[in-house]
VEXDREN-2710 file (C-alpha; in Angstrom, 1 decimal):
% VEXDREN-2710
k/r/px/py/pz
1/UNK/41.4/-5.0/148.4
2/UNK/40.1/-2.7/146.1
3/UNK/42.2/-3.9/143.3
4/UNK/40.4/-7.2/144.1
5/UNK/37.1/-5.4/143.7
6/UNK/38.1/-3.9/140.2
7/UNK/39.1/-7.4/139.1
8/UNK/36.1/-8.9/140.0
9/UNK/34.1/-5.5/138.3
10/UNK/35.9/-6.1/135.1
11/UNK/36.0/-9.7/134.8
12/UNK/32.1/-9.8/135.3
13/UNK/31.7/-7.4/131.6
14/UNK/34.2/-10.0/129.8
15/UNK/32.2/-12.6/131.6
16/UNK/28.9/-11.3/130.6
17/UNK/29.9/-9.9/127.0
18/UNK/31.8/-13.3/126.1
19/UNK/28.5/-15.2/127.7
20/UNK/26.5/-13.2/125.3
21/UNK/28.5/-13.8/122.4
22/UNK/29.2/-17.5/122.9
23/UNK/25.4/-17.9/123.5
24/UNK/24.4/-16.2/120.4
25/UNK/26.9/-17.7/118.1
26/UNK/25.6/-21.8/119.9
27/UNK/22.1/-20.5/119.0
28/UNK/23.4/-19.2/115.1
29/UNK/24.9/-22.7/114.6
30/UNK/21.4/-24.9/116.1
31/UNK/19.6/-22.9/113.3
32/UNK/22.2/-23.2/111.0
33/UNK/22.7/-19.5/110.2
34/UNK/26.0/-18.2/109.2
35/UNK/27.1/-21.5/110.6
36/UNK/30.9/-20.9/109.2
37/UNK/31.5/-17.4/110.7
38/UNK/29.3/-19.1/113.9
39/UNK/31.4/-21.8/113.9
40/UNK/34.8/-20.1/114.3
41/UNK/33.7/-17.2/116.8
42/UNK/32.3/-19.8/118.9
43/UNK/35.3/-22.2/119.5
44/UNK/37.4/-19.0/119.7
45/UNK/35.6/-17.7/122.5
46/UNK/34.7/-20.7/124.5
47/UNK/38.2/-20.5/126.5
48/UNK/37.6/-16.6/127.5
49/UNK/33.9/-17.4/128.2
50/UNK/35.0/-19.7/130.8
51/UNK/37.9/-18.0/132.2
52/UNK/36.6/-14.4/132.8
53/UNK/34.0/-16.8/134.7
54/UNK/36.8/-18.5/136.8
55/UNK/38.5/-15.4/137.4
56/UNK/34.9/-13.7/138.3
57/UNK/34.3/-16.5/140.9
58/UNK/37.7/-16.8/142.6
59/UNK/38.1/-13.1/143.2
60/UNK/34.6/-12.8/144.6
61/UNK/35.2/-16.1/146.6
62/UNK/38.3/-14.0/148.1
63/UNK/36.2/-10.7/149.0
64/UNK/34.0/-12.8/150.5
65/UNK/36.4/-14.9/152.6
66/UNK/39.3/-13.1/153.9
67/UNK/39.2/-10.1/156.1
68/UNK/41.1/-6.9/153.5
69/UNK/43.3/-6.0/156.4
70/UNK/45.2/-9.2/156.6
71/UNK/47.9/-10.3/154.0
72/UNK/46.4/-13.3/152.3
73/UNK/49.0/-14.5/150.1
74/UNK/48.3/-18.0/150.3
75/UNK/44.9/-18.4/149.4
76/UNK/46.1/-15.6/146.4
77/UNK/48.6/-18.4/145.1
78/UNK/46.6/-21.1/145.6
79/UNK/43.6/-19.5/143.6
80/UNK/46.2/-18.2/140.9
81/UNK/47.7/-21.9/141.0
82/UNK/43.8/-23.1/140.5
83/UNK/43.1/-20.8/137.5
84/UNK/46.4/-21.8/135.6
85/UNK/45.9/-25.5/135.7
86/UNK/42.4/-24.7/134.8
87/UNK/43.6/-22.6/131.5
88/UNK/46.8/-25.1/131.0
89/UNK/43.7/-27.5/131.2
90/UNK/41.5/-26.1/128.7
91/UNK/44.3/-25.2/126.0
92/UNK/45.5/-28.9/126.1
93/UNK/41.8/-30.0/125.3
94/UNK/41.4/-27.2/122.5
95/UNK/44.5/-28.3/121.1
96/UNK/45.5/-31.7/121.8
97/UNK/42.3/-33.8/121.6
98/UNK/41.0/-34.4/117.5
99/UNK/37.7/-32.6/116.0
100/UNK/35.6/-35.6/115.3
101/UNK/33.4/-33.6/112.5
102/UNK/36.0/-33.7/110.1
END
């Protein structure tokens, strides 16, 4: 369980420092300051923004629900199984679907 709690620790700074950074970088581009180097640090971190979140929200969601002296494997799988499709998800959007500002 306590490797749990140190995922959930660690994903919460990545989740906090990519929020910070994503943030600041939307608010660059709305006032049109260094709007190329904005541009590019934003859509490269909007993937990590949201993962670190998913991965900061399942593992508390699995302190909070399971007893840590029981083996929980499936609800471990299934949350993995969530957070890949999510990704798999999120790449295919990034990469398949066309920029429409060109």
């Amino acid at each position: 369980m306590k490797t749990i709690q140190n995922i959930k620790n660690i994903s919460l700074g990545f989740f906090i420092l990519t929020g910070i950074i994503h943030i600041s970088t939307s608010v660059l581009i709305a006032n049109k300051l260094f709007l190329k180097n904005a541009l590019i640090i934003n859509k490269v971190f909007d993937i990590p923004f949201i993962l670190t979140g998913i991965i900061y929200g399942f593992s508390s969601l699995r302190l909070n629900l399971t007893d840590p002296h029981k083996d929980n494997k499936i609800l471990d799988i299934s949350l993995l199984t969530i957070t890949i499709v999510i990704l798999a998800g999120l790449l295919t959007i990034n990469l398949a679907l066309p920029d429409l500002k060109k």
